[in-house]
C-alpha positions in Angstrom: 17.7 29.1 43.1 20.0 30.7 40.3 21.7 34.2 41.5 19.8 36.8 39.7 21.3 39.2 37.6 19.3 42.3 36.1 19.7 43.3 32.3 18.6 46.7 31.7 17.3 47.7 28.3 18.4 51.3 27.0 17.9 50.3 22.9 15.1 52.9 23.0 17.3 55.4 24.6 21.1 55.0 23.9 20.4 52.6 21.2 18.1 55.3 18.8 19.7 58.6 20.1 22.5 58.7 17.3 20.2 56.8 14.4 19.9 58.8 11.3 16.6 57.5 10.6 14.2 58.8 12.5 12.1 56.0 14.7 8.4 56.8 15.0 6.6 56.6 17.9 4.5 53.4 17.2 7.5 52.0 15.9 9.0 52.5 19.2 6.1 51.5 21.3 6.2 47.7 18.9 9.4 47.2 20.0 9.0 48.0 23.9 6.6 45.6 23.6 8.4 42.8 22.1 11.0 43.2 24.7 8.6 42.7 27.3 7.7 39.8 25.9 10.6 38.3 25.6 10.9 38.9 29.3 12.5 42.0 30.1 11.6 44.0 32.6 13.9 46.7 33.1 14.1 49.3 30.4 15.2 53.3 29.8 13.5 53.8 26.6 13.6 57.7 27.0 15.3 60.9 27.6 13.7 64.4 28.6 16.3 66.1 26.4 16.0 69.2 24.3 14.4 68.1 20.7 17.2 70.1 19.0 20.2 68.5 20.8 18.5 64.4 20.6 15.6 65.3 18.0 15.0 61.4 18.2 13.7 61.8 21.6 11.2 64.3 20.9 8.3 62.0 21.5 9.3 61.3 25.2 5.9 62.3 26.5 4.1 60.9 23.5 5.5 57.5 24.1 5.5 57.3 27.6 1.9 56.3 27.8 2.1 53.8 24.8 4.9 51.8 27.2 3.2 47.9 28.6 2.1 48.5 31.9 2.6 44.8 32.9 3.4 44.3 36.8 6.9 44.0 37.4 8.2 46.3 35.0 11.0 49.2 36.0 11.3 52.4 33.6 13.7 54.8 34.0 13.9 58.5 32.0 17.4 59.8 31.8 17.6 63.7 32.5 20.1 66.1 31.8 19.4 68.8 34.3 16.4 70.0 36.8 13.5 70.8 33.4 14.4 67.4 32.3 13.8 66.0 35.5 10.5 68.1 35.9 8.5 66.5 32.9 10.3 63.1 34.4 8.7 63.2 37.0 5.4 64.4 35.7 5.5 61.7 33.3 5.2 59.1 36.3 8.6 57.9 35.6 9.9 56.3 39.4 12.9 56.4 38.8 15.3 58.5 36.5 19.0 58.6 35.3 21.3 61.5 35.7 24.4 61.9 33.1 27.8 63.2 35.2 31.3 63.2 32.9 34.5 62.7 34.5 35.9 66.0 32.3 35.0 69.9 31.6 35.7 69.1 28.0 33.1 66.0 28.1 30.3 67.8 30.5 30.7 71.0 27.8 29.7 69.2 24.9 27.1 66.9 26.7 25.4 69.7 29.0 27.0 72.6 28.2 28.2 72.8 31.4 31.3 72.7 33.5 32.3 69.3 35.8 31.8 71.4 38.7 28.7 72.8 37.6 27.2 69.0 36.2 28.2 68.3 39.6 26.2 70.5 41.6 23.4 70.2 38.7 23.0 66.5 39.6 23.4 67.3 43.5 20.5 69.3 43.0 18.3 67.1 41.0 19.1 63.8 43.5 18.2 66.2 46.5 14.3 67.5 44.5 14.2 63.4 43.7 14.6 62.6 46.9 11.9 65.2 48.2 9.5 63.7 45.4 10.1 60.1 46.1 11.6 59.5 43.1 14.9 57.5 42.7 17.7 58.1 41.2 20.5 56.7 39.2 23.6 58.6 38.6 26.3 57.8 35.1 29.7 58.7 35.6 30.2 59.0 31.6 33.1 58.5 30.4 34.7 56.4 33.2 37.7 54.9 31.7 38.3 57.7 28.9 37.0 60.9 28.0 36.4 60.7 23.8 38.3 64.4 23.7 40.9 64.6 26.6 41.8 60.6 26.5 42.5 58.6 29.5 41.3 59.7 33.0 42.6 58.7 36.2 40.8 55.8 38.3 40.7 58.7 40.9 38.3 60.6 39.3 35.2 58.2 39.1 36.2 56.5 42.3 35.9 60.5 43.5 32.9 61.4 41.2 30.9 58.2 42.7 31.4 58.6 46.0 30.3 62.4 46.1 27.3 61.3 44.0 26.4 58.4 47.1 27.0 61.8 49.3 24.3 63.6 47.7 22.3 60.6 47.8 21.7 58.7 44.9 20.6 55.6 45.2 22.8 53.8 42.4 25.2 54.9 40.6 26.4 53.0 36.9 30.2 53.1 35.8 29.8 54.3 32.0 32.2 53.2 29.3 31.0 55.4 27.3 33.2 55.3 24.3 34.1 51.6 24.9 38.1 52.6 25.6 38.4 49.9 28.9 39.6 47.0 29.5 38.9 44.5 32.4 41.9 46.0 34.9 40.9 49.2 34.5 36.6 47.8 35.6 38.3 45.8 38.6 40.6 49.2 39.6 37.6 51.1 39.3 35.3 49.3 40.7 36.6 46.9 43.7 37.4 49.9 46.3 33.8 51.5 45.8 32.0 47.8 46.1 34.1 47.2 49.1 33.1 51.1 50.6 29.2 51.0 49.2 28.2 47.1 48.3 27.7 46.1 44.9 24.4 45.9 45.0 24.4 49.6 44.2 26.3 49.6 41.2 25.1 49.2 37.3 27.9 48.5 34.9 26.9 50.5 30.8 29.3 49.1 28.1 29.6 50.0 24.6 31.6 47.5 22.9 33.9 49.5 20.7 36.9 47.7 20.7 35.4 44.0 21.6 35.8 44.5 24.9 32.3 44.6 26.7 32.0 40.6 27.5 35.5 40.5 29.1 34.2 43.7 31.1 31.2 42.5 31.9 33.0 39.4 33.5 35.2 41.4 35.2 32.3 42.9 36.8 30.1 40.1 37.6 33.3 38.7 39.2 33.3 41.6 41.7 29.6 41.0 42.5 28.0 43.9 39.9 24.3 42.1 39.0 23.0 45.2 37.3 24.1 45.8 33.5 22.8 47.9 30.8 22.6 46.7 27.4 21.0 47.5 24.0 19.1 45.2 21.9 20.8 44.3 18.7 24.2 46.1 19.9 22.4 49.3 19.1 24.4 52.6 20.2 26.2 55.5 20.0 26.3 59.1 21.4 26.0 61.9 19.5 28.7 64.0 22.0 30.9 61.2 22.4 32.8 60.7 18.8 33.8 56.9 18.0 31.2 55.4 20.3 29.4 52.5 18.4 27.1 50.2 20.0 26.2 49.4 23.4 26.7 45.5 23.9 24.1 43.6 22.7 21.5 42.4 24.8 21.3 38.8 23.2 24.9 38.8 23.6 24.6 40.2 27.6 21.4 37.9 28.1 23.9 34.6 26.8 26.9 35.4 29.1 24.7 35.5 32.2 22.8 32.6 31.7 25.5 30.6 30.8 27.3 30.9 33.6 24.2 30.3 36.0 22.9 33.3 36.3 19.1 34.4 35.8 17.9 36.9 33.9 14.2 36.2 33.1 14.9 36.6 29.5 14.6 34.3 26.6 17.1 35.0 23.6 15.4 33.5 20.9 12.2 35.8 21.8 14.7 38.7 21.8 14.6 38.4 18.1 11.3 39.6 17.0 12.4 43.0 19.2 16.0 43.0 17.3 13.9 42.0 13.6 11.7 45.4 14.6 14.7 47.6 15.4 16.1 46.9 12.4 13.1 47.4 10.7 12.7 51.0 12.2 16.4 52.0 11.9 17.0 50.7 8.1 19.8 48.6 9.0 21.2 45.2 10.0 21.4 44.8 13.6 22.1 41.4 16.4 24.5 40.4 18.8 27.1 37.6 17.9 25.0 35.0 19.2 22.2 35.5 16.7 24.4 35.4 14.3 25.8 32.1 15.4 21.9 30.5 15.7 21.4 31.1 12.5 24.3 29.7 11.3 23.0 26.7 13.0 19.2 26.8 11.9 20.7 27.4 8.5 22.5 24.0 8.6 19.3 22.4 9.5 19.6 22.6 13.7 16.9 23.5 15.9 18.9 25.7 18.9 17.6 25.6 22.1 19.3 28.1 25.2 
């Protein structure tokens, strides 16, 4: 049996957030379901966020029920504070991601809030979760550097995480939010909480700004991580986080896993009706370095297999 590792999806979320063009709701709905085809069963592909902050998230409730409904599949809504989590939760989403910034500067522009104060926000959503039955997944944004105050100590997620375990989320995901790490700073992060709270409580988000997020990812898996997000097509960007590009592609993700043993569930090649689709809906070109290289190959006449 291959160890399993678990790829989940944000495109709809993360990957549309910062997208000029606005996505329509159908548009949205074709492309959930194209991931799902092509094996995927993890996926975030909304956030209960005010329409004037994220207005491509407006149709969070309209979309929800358009989502497959195959058996085995895991949705997740990111919230930003207790309303958000409110129409969450009467949406029927099981489990939903809080957003916690390792600065006032970065919480200020994201939540208009203080650290302290996103702090106790998320405290207090975790503890109405928990009283719901409904799980919860905690961000520390912005875990290697803060896109307005620069570099932040290794101190401060290591700190961040463990009163987020405290309050009692069940997972918490290490954010490189802008994409400013490198594979030290994941393993300096990372090793001491794995070794305090087991890895199998840990996600791993990458945006791949500075061609870092395979080397990152590696650096991870090498600790024992087995949860990463990614976004099809290298899709990304957040609107309160200036000189973020894409998250890493999930082709790109999907490929590093699977070649070195592990087993995702997905199939690359069926990944690219869902990346053809994005690109579609977003007016732009859009895939992972490895789709670039197949059709290199298929355009010299070689049928790829992976």
């Amino acid at each position: 049996m291959k160890d399993r590792a678990i790829v989940n999806e944000v495109g709809l979320r993360d990957g549309l957030q910062n997208q000029p063009v606005t996505v329509g709701t159908e548009a949205k709905a074709a492309i959930a379901r194209a991931l799902v085809g092509a094996g995927v069963r993890y996926l975030e592909p909304v956030s209960f966020v005010s329409p004037k902050a994220i207005p491509q998230m407006a149709d969070a409730a309209a979309l929800t029920p358009l989502l497959p409904r195959d058996e085995g599949l895991h949705y997740t809504a990111l919230v930003p504070n207790l309303k958000g989590y409110q129409l969450a939760r009467d949406a029927g989403y099981p489990t939903v991601a809080l957003v916690l910034s390792t600065t006032d500067t970065f919480n200020q522009r994201n939540l208009n809030m203080s650290l302290e104060q996103a702090t106790a926000s998320c405290e207090a959503i975790i503890q109405a979760a928990r009283a719901d039955g409904v799980a919860t997944r905690t961000y520390i944004s912005g875990a290697f550097a803060c896109p307005y105050d620069g570099p932040v100590p290794v101190t401060l997620p290591q700190r961040l995480t463990e009163r987020m375990f405290q309050a009692g989320s069940d997972e918490v995901a290490i954010a490189d939010t802008i994409g400013a790490g490198n594979p030290q700073q994941m393993k300096d992060i990372m090793a001491p909480l794995i070794r305090d709270f087991g890895a199998e409580r840990f996600y791993v988000h990458l945006h791949d700004t500075r061609g870092l997020a395979a080397a990152m990812a590696w650096a991870a898996l090498d600790l024992g991580v087995r949860r990463f997000d990614a976004s099809l097509g290298g899709l990304g960007g957040c609107p309160f986080a200036p000189g973020a590009t894409g998250n890493v592609a999930t082709e790109d993700l999907v490929y590093l896993l699977e070649s070195c043993g592990l087993d995702t569930g997905i199939e690359i090649q069926a990944l690219r009706e869902a990346v053809a689709l994005a690109a579609e809906a977003t007016e732009r070109p859009l895939g992972g370095r490895i789709l670039t290289w197949i059709e290199s190959q298929e355009a010299r006449g070689k049928q790829i297999t992976l």
